[in-house]
C-alpha positions in Angstrom: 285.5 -154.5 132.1 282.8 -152.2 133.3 284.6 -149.4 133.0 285.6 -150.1 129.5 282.2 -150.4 128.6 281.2 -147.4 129.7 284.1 -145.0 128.1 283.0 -146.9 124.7 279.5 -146.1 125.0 280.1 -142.0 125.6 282.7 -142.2 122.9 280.0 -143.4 120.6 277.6 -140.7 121.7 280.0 -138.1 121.5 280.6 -139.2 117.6 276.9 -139.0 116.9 276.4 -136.0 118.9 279.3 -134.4 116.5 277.3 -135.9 113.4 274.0 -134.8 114.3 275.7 -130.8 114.1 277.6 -130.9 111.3 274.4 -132.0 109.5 271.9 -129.3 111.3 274.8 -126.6 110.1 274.8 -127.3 106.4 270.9 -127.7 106.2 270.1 -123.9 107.9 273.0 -122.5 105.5 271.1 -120.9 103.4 273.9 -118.7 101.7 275.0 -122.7 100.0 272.1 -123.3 98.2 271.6 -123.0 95.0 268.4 -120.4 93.4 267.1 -120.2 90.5 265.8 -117.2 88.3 262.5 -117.5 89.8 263.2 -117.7 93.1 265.9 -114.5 93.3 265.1 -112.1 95.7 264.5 -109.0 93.8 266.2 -105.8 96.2 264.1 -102.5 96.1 265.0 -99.7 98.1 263.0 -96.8 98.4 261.7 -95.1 94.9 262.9 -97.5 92.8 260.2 -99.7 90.4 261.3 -102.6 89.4 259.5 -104.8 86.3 258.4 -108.3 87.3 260.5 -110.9 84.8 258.5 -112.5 82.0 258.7 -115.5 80.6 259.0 -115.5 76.9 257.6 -118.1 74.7 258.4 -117.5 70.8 256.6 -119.6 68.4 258.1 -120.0 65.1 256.0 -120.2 61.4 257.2 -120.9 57.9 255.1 -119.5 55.3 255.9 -121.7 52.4 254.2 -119.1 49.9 256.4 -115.8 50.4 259.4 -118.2 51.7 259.5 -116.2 55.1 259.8 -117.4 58.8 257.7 -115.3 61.3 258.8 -115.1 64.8 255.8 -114.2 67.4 256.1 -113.5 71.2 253.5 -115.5 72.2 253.7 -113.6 75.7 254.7 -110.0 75.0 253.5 -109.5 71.5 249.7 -109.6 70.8 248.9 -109.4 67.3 246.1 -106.9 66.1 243.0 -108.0 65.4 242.3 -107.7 61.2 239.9 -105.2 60.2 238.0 -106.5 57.4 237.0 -103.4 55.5 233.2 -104.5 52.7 233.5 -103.1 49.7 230.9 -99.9 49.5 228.9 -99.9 46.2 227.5 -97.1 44.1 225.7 -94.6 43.9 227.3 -94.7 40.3 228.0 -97.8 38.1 228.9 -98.5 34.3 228.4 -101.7 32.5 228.2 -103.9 29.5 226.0 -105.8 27.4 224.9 -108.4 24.7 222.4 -110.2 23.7 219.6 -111.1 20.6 217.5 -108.3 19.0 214.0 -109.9 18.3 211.4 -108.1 15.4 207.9 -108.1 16.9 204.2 -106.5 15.9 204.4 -106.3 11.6 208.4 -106.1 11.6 208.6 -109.9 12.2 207.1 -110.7 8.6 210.2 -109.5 7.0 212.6 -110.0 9.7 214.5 -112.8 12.3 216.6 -111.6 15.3 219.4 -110.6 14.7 222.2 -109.4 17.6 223.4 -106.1 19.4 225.0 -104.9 22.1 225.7 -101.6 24.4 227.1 -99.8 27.3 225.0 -98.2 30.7 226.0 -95.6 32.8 223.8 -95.6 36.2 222.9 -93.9 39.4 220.9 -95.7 42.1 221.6 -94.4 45.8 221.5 -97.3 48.6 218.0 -98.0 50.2 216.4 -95.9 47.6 213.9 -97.4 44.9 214.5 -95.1 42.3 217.7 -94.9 40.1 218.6 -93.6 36.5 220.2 -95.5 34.2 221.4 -93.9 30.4 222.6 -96.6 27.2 223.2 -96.4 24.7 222.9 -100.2 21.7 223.5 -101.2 18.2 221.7 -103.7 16.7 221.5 -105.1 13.5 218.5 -107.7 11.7 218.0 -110.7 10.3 216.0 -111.8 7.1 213.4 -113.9 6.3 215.0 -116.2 3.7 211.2 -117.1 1.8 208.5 -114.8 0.3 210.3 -111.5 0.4 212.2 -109.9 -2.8 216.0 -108.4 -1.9 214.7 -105.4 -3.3 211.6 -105.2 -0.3 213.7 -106.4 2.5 216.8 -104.5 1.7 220.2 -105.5 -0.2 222.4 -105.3 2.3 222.6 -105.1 6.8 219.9 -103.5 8.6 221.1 -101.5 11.4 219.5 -99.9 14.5 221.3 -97.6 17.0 219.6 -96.2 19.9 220.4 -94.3 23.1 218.1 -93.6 25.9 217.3 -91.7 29.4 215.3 -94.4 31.8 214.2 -94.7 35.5 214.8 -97.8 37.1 212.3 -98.7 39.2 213.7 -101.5 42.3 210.6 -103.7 42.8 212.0 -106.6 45.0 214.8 -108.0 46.8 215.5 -111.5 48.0 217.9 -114.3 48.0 220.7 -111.9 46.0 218.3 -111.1 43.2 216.6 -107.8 42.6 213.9 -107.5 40.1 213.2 -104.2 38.9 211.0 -102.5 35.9 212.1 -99.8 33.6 211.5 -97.3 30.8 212.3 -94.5 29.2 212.7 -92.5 26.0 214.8 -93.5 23.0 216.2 -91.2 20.1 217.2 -93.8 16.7 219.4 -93.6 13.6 218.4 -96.2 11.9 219.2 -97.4 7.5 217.9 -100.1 5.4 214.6 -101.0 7.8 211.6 -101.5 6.6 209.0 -99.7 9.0 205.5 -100.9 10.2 204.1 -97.6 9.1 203.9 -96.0 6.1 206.9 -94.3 4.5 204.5 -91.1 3.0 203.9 -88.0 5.2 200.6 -87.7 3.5 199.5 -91.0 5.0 199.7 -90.2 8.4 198.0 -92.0 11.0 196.3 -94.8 7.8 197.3 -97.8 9.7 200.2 -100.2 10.3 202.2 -101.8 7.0 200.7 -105.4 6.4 204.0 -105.7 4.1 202.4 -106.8 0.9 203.3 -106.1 -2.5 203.7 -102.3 -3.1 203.3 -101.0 0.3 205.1 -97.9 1.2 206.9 -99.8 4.1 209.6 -101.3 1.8 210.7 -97.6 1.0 213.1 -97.6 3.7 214.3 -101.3 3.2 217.2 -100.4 0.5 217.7 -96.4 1.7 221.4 -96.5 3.3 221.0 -93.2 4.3 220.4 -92.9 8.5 217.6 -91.2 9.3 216.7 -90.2 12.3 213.2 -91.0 15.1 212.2 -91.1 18.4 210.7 -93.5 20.5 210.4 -95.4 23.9 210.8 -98.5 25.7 209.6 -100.5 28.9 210.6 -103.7 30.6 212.2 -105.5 33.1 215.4 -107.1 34.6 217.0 -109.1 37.4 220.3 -107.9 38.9 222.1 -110.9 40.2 226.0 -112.0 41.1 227.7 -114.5 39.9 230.5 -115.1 42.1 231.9 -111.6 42.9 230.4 -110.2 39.8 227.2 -108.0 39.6 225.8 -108.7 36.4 222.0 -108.7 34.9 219.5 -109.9 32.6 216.9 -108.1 30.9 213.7 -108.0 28.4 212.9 -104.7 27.2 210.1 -103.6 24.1 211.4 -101.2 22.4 209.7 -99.0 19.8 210.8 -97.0 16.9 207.7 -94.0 16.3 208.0 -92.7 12.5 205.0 -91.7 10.7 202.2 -92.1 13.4 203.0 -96.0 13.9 205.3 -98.0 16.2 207.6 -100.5 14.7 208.3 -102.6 18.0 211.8 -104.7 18.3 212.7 -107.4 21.9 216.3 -107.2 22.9 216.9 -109.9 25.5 220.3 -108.8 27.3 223.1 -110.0 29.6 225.1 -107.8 30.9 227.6 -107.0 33.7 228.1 -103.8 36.1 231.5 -102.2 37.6 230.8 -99.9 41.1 
């Protein structure tokens, strides 16, 4: 009985013994396991260079306005930074403009405002105060409806064109406004005005028209020939924006010189400018 005993007790440890190897042998087997990609052993031998793996993450985008899919690397491919390029103004500009012509001085006895418009053609060089500016307006009258005969305020449209060489002087700049004065010459044709100066050579320099009965400053009123004068303005403006547009506002005097006299009109303008 002892002796039975004691065979099945080494027969046991013999079995475990036997267990306890076949398990130690397929744990230090390293040629059974399984690797991944980022655990295989990369082989160099001598000169070679070899690029380290990259992950690659793609992100996809639908652009539901041109009705195309972009595909970006997120890892390999870095997009360019956008270069955002202002939009460089002047020296030169050209615009438009419209606005109400207003009689002043004596003219405003006979006459309402009436409406005109133009075109300018500019030059003003960045940080400098000075710029040119050349337009060039017609503009036509009202009439009084009471106290004045057809025959002494004209029978049909007055008209007034004008073009003119001024400086623009820039006076101040804040907020997106910049106030500015200007002036210049003018050169007029003109038809069917009656001027606040006497119509007769001869009677140079004997005063301004008070457009009574029988004064020479109807002469003009029915002529619808053009003549021809000189003359000059002064004033002042705002450049502004309005959005993305450039566009101003400006009050000029302007006056028509025949016969020793100024006869003095307001045009009040809006206008916009193109770079």
């Amino acid at each position: 009985m002892r002796v039975r005993s004691i065979t099945t007790c080494a027969l046991g440890l013999a079995a475990a013994l036997s267990l306890a190897n076949t398990l130690t042998a397929q744990t230090t087997d390293t040629t059974k396991l399984r690797t991944t990609n980022s655990d295989t052993r990369i082989n160099i031998s001598k000169g070679e260079v070899v690029a380290p793996r990259v992950d690659t993450v793609y992100v996809t985008r639908y652009d539901t306005v041109t009705n195309t899919v972009l595909r970006v690397d997120t890892v390999t491919v870095t997009p360019p930074a956008p270069v955002v390029i202002g939009k460089v103004k002047g020296p030169f500009y050209w615009g438009a403009y419209l606005g109400s012509y207003w009689p002043e001085a004596s003219l405003d006895k006979v006459y309402t405002n009436g409406w005109g418009g133009g075109l300018v053609l500019g030059w003003e060089a960045a940080r400098r105060p000075l710029g040119i500016r050349f337009d060039a307006s017609g503009n036509q009258l009202g009439k009084e409806q009471f106290g004045f005969s057809g025959a002494e305020q004209g029978n049909s449209t007055s008209m007034v064109f004008q073009a003119g060489a001024d400086l623009k002087l820039n006076l101040l700049m804040t907020h997106g406004w910049n106030f500015y004065g200007i002036g210049g010459l003018n050169g007029y044709r003109y038809k069917r005005v009656a001027l606040a100066s006497n119509d007769d050579p001869p009677a140079v320099g004997s005063g301004n028209c008070d457009f009574t009965a029988g004064d020479d400053c109807f002469v003009n009123a029915n002529n619808a020939e053009f003549r021809s004068a000189w003359g000059y303005n002064i004033g002042g403006g705002t450049d502004f924006h309005l959005g993305s547009q450039d566009m101003f506002l400006e009050v000029r005097g302007m006056a028509l010189q025949k016969y020793g006299h100024p006869s003095w009109t307001v045009p009040i303008s809006l206008g916009v400018r193109f770079f």
